[in-house]
Structure formats: C-alpha cells, structure tokens
PDB file as gemmi writes it, atoms N, CA and C in Angstrom:
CRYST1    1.000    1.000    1.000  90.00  90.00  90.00 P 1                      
ATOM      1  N   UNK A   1      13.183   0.991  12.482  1.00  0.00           N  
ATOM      2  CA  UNK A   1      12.110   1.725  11.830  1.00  0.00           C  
ATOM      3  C   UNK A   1      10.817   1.492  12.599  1.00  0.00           C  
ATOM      4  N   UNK A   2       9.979   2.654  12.698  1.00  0.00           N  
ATOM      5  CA  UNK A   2       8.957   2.539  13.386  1.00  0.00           C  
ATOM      6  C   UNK A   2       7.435   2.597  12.725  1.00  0.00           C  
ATOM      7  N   UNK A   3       7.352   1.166  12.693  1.00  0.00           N  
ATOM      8  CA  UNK A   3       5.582   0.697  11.989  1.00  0.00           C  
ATOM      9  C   UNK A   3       4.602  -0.157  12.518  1.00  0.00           C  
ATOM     10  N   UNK A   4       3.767  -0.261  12.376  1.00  0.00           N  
ATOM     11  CA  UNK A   4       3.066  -1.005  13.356  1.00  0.00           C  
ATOM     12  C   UNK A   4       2.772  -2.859  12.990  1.00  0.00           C  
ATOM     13  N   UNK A   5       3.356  -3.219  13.533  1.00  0.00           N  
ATOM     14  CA  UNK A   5       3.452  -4.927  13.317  1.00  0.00           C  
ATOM     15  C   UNK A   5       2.690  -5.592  13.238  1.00  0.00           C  
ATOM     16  N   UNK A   6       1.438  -5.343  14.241  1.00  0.00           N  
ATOM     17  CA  UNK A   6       0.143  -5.837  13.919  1.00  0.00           C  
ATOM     18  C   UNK A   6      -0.200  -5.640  12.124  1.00  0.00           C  
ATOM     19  N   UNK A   7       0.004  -4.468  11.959  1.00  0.00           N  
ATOM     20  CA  UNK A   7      -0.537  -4.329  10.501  1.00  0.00           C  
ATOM     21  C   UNK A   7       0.333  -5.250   9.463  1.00  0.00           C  
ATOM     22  N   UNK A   8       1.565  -4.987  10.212  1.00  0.00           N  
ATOM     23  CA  UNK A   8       2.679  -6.106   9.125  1.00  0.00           C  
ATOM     24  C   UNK A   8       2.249  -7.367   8.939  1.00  0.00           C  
ATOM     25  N   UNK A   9       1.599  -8.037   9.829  1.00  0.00           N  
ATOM     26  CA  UNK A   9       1.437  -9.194  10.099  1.00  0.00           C  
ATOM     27  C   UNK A   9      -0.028  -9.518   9.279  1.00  0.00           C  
ATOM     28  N   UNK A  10      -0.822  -8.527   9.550  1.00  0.00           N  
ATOM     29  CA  UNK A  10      -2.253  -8.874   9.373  1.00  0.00           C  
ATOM     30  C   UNK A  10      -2.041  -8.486   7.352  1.00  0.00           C  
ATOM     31  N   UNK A  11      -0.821  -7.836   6.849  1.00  0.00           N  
ATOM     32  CA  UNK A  11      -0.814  -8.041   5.233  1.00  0.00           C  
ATOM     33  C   UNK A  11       0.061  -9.051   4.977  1.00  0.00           C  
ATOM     34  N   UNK A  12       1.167  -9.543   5.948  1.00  0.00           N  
ATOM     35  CA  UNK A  12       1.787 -11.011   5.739  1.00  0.00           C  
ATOM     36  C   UNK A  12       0.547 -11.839   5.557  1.00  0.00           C  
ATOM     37  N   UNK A  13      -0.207 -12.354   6.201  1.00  0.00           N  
ATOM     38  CA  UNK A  13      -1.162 -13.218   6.297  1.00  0.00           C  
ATOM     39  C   UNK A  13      -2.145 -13.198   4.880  1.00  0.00           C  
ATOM     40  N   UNK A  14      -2.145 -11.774   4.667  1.00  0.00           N  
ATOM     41  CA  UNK A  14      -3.382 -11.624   3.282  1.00  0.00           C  
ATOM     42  C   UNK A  14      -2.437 -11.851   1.967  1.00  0.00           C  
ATOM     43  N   UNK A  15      -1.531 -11.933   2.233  1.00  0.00           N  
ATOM     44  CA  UNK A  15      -0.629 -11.687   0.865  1.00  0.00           C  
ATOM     45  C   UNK A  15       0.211 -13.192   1.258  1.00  0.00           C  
ATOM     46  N   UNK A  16      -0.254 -14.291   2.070  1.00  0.00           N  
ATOM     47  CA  UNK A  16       0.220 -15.398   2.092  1.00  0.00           C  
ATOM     48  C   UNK A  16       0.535 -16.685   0.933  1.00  0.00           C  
ATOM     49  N   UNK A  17      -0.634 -16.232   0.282  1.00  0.00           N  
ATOM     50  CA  UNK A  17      -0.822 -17.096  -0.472  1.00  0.00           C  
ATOM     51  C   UNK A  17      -0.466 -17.082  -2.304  1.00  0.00           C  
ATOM     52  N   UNK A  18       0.366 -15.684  -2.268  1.00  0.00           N  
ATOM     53  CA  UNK A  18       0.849 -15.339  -3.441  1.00  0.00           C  
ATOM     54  C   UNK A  18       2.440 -15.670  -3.395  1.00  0.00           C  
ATOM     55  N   UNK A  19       2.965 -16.065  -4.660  1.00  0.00           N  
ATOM     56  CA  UNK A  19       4.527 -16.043  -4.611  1.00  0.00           C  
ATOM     57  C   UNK A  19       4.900 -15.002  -5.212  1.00  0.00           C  
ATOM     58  N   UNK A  20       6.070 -14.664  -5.174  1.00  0.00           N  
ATOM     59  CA  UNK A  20       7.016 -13.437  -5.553  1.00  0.00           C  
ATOM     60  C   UNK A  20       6.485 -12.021  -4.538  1.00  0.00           C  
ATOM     61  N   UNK A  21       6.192 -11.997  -3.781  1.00  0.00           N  
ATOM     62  CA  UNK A  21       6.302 -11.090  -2.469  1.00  0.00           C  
ATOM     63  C   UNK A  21       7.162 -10.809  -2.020  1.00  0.00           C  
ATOM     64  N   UNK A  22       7.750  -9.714  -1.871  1.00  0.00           N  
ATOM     65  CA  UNK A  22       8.946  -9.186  -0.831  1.00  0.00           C  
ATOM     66  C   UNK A  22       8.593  -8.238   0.094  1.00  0.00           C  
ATOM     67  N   UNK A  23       9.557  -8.109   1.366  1.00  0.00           N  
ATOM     68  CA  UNK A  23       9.420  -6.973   1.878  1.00  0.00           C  
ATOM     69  C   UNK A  23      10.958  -6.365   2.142  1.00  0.00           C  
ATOM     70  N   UNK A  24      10.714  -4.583   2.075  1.00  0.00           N  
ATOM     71  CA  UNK A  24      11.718  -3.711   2.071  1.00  0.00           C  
ATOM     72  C   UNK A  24      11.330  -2.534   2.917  1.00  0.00           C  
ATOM     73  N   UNK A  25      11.860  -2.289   3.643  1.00  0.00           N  
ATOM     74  CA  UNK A  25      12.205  -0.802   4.404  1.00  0.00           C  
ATOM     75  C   UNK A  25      12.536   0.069   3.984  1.00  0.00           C  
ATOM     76  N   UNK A  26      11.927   0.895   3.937  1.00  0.00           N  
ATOM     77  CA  UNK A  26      12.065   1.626   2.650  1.00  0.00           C  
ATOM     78  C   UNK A  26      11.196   3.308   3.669  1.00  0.00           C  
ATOM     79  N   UNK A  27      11.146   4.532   3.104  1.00  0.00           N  
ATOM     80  CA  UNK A  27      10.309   5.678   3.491  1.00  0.00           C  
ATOM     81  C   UNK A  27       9.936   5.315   4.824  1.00  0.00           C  
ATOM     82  N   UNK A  28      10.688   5.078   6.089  1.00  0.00           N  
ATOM     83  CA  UNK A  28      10.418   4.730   7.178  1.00  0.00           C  
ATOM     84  C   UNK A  28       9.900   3.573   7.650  1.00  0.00           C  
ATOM     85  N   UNK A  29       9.529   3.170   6.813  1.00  0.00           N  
ATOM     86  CA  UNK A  29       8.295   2.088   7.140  1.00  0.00           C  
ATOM     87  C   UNK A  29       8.797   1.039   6.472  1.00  0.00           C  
ATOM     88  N   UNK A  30       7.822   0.066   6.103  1.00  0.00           N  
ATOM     89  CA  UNK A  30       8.299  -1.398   5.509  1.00  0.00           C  
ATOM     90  C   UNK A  30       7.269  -0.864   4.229  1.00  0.00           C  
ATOM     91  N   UNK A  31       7.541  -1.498   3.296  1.00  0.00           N  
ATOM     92  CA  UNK A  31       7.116  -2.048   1.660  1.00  0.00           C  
ATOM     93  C   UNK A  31       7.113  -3.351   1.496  1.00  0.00           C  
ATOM     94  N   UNK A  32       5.909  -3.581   0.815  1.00  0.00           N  
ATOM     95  CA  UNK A  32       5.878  -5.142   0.276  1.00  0.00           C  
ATOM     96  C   UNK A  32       5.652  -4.637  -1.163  1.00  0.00           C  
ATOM     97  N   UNK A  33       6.625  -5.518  -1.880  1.00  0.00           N  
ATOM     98  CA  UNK A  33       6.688  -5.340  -3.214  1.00  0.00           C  
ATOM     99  C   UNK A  33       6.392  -6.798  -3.600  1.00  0.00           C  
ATOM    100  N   UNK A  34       5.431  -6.557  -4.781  1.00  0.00           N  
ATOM    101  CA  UNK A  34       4.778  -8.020  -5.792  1.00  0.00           C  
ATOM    102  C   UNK A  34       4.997  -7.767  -7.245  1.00  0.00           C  
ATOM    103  N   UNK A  35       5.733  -8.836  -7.277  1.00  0.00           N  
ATOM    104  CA  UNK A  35       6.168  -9.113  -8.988  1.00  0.00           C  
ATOM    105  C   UNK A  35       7.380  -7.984  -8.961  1.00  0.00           C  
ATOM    106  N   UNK A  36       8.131  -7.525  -8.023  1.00  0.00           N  
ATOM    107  CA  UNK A  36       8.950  -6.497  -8.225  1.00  0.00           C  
ATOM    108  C   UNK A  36       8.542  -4.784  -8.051  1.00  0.00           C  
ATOM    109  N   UNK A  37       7.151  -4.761  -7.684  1.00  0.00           N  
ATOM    110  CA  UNK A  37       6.407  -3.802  -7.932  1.00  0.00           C  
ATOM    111  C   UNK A  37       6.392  -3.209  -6.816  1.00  0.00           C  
ATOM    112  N   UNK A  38       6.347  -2.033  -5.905  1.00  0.00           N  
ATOM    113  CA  UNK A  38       5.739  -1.328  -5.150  1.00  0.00           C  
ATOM    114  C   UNK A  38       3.755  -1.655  -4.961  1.00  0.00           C  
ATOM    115  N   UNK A  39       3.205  -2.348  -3.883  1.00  0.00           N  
ATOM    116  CA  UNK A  39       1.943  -2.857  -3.543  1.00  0.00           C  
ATOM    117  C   UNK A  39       1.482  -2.260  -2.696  1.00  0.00           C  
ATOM    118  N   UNK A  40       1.711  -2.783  -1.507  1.00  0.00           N  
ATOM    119  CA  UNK A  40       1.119  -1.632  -0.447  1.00  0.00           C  
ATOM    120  C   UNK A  40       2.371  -1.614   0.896  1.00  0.00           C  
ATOM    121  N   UNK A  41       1.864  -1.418   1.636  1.00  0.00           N  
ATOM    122  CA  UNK A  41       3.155  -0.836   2.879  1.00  0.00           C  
ATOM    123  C   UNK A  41       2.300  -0.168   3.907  1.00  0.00           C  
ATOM    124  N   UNK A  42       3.665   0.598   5.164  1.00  0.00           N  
ATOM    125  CA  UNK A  42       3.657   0.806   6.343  1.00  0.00           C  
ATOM    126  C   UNK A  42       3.722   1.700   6.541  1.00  0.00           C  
ATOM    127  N   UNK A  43       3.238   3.488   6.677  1.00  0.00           N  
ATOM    128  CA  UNK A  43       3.918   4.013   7.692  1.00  0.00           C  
ATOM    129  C   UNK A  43       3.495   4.244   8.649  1.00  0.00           C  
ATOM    130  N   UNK A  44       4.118   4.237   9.698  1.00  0.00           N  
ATOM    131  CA  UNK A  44       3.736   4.512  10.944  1.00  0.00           C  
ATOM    132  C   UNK A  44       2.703   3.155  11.386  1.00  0.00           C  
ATOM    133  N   UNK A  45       1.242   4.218  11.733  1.00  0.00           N  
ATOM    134  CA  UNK A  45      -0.093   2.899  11.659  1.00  0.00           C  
ATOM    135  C   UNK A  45      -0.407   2.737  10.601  1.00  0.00           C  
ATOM    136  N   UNK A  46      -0.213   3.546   9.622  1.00  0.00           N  
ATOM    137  CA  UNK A  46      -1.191   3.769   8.563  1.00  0.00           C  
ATOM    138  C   UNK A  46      -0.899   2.769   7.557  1.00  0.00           C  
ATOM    139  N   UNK A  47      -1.959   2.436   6.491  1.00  0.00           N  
ATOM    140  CA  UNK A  47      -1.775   1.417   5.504  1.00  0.00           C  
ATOM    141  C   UNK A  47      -1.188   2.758   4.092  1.00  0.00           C  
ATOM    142  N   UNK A  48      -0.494   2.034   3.091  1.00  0.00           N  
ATOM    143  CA  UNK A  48       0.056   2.568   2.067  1.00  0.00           C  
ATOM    144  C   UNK A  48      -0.442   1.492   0.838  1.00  0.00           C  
ATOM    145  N   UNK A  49      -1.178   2.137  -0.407  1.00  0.00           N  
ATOM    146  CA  UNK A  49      -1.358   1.086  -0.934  1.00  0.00           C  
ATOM    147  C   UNK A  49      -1.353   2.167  -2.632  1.00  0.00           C  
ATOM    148  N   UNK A  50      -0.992   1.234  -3.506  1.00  0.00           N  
ATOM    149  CA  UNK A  50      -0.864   2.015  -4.549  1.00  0.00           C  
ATOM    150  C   UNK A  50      -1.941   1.409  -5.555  1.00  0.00           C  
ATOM    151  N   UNK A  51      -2.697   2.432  -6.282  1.00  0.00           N  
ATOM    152  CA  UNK A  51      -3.481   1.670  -7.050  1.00  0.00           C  
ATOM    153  C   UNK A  51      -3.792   2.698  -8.135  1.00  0.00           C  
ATOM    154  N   UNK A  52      -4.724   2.454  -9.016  1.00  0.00           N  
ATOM    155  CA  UNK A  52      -5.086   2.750  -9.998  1.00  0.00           C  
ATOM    156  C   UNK A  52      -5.688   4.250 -10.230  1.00  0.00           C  
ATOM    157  N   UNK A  53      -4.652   5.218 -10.416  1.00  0.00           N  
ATOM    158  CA  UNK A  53      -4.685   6.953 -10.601  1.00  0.00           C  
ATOM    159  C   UNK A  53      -6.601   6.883 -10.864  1.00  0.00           C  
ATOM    160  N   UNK A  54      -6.685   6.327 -11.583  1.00  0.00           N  
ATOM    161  CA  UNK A  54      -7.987   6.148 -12.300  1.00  0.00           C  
ATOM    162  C   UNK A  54      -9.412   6.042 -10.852  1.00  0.00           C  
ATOM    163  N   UNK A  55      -9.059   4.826 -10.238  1.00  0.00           N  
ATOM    164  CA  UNK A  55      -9.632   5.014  -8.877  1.00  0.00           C  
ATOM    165  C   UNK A  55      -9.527   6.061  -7.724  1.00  0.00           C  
ATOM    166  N   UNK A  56      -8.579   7.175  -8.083  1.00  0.00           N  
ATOM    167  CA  UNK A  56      -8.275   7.881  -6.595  1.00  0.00           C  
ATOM    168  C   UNK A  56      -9.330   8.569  -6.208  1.00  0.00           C  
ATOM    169  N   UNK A  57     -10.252   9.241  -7.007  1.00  0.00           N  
ATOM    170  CA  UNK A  57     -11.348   9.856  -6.824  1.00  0.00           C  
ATOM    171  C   UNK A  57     -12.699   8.966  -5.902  1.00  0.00           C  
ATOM    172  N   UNK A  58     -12.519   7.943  -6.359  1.00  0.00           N  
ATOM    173  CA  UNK A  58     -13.835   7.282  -5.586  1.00  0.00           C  
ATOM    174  C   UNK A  58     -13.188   6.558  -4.134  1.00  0.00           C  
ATOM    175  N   UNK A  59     -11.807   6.318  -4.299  1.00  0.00           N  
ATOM    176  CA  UNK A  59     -11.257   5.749  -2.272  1.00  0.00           C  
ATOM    177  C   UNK A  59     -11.335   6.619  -2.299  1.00  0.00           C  
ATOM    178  N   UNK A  60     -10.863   7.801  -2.597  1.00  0.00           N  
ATOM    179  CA  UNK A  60     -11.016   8.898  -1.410  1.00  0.00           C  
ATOM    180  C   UNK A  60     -12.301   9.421  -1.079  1.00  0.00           C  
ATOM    181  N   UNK A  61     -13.650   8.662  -1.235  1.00  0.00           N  
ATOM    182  CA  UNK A  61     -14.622   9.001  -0.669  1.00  0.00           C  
ATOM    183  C   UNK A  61     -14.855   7.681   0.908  1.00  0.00           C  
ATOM    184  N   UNK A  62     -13.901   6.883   0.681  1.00  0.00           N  
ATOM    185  CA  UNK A  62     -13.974   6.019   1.366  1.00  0.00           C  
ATOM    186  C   UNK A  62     -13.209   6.120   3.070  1.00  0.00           C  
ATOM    187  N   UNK A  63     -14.172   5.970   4.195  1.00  0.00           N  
ATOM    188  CA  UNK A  63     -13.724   6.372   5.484  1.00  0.00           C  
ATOM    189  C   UNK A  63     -12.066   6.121   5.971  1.00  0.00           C  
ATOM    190  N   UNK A  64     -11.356   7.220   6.257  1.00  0.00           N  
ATOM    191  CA  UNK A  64      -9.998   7.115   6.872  1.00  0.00           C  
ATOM    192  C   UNK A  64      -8.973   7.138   5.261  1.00  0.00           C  
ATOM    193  N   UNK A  65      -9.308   7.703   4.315  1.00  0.00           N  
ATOM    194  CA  UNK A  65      -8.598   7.230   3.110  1.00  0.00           C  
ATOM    195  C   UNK A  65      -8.103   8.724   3.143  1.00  0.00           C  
ATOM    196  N   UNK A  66      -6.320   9.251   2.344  1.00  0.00           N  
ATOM    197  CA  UNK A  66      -6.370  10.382   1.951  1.00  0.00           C  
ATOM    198  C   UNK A  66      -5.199   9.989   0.823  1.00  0.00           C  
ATOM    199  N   UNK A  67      -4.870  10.794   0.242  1.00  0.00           N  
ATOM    200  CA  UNK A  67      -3.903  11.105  -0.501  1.00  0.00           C  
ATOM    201  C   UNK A  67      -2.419  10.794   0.082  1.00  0.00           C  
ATOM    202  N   UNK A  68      -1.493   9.791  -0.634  1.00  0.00           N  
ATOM    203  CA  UNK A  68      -0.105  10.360   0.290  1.00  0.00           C  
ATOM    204  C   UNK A  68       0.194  11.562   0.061  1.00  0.00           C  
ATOM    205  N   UNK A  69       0.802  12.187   0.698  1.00  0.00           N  
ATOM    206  CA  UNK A  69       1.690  13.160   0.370  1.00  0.00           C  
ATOM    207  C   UNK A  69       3.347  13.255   1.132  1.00  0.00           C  
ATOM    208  N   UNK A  70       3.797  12.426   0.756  1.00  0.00           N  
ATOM    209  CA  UNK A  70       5.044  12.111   1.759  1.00  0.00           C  
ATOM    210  C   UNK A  70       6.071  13.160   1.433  1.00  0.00           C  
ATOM    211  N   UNK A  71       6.175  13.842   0.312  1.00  0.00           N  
ATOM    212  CA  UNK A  71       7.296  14.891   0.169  1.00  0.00           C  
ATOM    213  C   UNK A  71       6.384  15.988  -0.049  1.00  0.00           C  
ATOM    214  N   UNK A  72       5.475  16.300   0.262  1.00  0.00           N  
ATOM    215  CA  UNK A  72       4.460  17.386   0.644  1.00  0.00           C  
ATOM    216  C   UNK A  72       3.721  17.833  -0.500  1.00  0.00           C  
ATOM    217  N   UNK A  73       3.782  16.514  -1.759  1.00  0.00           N  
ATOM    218  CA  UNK A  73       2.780  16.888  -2.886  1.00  0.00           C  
ATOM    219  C   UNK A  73       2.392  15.887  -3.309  1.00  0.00           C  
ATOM    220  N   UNK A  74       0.887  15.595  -3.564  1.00  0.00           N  
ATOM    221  CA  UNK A  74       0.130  14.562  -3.320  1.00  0.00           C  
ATOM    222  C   UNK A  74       0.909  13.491  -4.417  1.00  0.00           C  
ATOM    223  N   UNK A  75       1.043  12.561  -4.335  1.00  0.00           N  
ATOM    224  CA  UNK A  75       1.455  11.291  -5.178  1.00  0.00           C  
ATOM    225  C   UNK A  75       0.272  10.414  -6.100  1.00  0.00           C  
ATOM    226  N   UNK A  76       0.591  10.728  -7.211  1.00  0.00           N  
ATOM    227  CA  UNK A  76      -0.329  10.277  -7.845  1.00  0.00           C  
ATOM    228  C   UNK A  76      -0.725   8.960  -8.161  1.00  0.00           C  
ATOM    229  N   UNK A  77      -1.650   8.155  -7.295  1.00  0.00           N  
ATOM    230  CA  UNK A  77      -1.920   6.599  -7.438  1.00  0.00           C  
ATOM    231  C   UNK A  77      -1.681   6.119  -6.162  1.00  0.00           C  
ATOM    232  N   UNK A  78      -1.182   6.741  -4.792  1.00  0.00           N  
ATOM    233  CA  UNK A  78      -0.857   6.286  -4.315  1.00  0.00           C  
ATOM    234  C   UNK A  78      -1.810   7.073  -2.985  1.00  0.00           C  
ATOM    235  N   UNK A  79      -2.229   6.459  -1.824  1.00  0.00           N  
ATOM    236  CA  UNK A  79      -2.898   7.013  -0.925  1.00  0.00           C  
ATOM    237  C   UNK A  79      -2.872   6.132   0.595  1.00  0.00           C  
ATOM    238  N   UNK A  80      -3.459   6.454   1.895  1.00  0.00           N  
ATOM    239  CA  UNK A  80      -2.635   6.288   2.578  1.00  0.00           C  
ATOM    240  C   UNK A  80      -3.748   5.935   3.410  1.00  0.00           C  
ATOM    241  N   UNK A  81      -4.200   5.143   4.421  1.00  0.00           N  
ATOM    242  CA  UNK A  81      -5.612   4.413   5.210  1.00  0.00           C  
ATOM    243  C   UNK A  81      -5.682   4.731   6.260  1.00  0.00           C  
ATOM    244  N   UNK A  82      -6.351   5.611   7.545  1.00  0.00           N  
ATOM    245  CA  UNK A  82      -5.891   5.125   9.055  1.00  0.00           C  
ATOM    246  C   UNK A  82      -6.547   4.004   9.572  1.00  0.00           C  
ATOM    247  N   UNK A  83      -6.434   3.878  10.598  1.00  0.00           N  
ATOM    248  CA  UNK A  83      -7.141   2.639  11.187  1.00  0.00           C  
ATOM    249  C   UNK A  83      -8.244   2.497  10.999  1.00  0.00           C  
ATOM    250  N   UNK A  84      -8.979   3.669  11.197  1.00  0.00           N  
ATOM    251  CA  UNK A  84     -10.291   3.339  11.072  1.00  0.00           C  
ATOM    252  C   UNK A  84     -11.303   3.087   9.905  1.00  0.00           C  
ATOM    253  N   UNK A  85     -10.719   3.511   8.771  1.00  0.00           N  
ATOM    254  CA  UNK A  85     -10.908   3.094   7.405  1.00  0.00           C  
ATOM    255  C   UNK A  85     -10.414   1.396   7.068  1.00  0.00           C  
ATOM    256  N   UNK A  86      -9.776   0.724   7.894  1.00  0.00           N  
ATOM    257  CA  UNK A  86      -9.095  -0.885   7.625  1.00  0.00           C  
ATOM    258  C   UNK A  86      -9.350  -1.633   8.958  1.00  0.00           C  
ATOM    259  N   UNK A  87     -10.439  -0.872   9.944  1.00  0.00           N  
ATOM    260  CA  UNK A  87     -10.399  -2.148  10.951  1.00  0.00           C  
ATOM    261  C   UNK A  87     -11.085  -2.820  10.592  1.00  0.00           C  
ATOM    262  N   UNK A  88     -12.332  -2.684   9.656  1.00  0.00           N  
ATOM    263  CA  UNK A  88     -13.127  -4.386   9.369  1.00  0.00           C  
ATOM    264  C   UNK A  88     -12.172  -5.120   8.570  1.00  0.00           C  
ATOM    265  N   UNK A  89     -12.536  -6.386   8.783  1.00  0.00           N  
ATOM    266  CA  UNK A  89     -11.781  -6.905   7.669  1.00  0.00           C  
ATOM    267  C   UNK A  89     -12.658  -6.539   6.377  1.00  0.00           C  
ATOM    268  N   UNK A  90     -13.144  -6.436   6.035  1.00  0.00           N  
ATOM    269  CA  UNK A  90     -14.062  -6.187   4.582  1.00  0.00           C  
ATOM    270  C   UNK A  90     -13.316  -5.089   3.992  1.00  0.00           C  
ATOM    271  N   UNK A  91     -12.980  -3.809   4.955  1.00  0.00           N  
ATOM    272  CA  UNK A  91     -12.426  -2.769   4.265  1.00  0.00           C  
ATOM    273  C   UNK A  91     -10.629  -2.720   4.123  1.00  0.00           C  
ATOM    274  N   UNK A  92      -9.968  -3.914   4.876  1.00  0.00           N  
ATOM    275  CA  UNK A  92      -8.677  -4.474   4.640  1.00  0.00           C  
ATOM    276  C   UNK A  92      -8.291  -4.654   3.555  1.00  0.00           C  
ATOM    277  N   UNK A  93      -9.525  -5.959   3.311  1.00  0.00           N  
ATOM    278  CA  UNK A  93      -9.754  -7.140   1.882  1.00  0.00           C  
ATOM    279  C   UNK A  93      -9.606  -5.902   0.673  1.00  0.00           C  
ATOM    280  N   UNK A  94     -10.372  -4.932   1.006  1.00  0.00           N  
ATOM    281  CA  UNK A  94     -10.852  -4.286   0.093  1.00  0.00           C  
ATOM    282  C   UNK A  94      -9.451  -3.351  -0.123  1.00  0.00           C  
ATOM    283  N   UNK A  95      -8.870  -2.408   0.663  1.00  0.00           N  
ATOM    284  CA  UNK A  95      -7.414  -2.052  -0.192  1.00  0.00           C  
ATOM    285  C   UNK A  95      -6.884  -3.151  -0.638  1.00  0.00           C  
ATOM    286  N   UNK A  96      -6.582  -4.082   0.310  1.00  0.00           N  
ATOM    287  CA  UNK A  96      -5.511  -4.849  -0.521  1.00  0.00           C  
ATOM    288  C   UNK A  96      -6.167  -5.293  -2.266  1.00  0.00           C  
ATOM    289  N   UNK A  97      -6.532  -5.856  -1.939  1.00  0.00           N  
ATOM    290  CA  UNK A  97      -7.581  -6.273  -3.209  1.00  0.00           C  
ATOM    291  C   UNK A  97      -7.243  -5.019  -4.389  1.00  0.00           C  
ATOM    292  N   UNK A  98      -7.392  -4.106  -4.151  1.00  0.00           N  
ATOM    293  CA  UNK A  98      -7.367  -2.946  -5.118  1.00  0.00           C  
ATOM    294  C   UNK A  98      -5.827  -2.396  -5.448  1.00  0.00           C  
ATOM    295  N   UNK A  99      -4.984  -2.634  -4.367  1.00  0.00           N  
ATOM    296  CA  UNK A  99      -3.573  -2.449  -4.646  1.00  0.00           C  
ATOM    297  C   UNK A  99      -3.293  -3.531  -5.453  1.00  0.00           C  
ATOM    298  N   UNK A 100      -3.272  -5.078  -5.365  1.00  0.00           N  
ATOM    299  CA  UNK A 100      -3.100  -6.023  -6.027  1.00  0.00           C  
ATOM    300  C   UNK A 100      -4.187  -6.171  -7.564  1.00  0.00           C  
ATOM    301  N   UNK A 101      -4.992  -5.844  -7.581  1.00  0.00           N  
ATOM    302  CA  UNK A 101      -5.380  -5.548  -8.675  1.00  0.00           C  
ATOM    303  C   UNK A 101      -4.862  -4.751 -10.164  1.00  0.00           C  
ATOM    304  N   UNK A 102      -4.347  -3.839  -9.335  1.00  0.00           N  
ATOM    305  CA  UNK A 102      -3.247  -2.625  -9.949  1.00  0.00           C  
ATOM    306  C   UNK A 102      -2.020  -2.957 -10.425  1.00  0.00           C  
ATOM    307  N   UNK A 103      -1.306  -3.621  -9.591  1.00  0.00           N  
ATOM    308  CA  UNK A 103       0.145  -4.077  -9.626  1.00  0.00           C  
ATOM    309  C   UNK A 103       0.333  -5.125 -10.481  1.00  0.00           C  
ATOM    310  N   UNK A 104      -0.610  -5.831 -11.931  1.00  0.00           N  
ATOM    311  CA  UNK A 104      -0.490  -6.289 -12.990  1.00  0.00           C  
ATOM    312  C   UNK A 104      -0.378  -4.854 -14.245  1.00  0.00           C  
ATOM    313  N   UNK A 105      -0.859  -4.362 -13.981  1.00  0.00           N  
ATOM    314  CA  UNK A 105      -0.605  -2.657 -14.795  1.00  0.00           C  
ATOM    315  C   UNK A 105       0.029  -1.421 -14.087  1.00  0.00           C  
ATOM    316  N   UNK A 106       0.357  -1.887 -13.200  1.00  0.00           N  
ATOM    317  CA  UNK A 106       1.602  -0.951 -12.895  1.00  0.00           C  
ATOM    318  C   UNK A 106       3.339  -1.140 -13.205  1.00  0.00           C  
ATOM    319  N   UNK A 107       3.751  -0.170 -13.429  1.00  0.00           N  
ATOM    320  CA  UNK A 107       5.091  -0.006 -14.349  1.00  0.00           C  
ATOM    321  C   UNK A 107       5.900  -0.053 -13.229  1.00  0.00           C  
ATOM    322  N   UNK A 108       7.174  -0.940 -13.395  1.00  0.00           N  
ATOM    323  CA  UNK A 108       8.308  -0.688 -12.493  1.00  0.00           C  
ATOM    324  C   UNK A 108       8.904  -0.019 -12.440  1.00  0.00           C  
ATOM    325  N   UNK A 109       9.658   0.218 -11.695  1.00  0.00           N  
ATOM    326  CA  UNK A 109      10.310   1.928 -10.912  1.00  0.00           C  
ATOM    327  C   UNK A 109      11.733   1.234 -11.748  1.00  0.00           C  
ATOM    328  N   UNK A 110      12.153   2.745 -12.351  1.00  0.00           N  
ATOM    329  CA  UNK A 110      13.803   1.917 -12.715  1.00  0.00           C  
ATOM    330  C   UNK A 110      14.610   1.906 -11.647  1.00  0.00           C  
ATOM    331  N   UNK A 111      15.491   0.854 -11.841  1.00  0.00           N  
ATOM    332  CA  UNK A 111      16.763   0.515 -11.321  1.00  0.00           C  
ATOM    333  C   UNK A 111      17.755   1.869 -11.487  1.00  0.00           C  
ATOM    334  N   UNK A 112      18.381   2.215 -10.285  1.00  0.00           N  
ATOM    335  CA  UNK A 112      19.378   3.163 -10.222  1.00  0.00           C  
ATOM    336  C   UNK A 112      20.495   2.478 -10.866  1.00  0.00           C  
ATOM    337  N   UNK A 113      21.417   3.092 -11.570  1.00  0.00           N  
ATOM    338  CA  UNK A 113      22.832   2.273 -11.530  1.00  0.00           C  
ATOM    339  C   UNK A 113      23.565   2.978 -10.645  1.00  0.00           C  
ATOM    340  N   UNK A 114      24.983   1.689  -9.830  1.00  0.00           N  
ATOM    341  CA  UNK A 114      25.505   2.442  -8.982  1.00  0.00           C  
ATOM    342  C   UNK A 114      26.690   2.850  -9.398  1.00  0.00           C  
TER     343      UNK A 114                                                      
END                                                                             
C-alpha cells in the first residue's frame, strides 16, 4: 500500500503516549484506530482525520483542509489535510488533537459477521 511514512511515523510519535492504539490498512492507506474507533489515517500524503460533523464547517476554513470524499460523496465528519495545511507542527497538534477529541463521542462502526 502506498502512504507516506514520514507521516506514519510523525502520528506514531504523537499518538505515543496513549494505550489502546492500533494500526490497519485499510482504503489504501493505513488507519490508526483508538479505543477501537476509526481516528485519523493515511492516504497517499494526505492526513485523514475524523472529527466532530459539528466542527466541519470551521476546518474547512482552515489551510490545505477539504472534505473526504473517497466514494465520490462527501463523508460526513470526516475530512482530509495536504501537506501544507500539517507542516507546522502547531497545525499537526491541532488535527490530531481534534480527531482525538472526537473519538470519546464517536460511535463504533459495527462488526460484520462472517
């Protein structure tokens, strides 16, 4: 799968210090899931971070921020960073921070049965 490692690395490091973290490959890219939850992720360069429907209106005034739209209709809560919106660290801190904020009131995805 093709994502950019630097970025993997630089949310390994921010998300170091929490337990129950995973990561999954998942929509091309990698996923880090907290508490079981969908948090933020990879595709490509770009950051993936899910947060609060309630907030989408004001990141998306925020530089390099858009909407996902991975099956070609915008996803609600969920939006997508390029580089240049996450090269300070301040504006890193700041998705992550807001995805993890979220992911105490965000609902888990059900389990498929197989």
């Amino acid at each position: 799968m093709a994502y950019n490692e630097k970025l993997a690395e630089r949310i390994r490091e921010k998300l170091s210090t929490l337990s129950n973290v995973t990561e999954k490959e998942m929509m091309g890219g990698l996923t880090f899931m907290y508490n079981g939850k969908m948090c933020v992720g990879i595709i490509k360069d770009e950051l993936m971070c899910r947060i609060d429907p309630a907030n989408t209106e004001d990141a998306l005034e925020r530089n390099g921020c858009r909407l996902m739209d991975f099956t070609g209709r915008p996803m609600k809560g969920y939006i997508m960073i390029e580089e240049a919106g996450m090269k300070a660290n301040k504006d890193f801190d700041y998705w992550i921070n807001l995805a993890l904020d979220f992911n105490h009131k965000a609902k888990s995805s059900k389990k498929k049965n197989k």
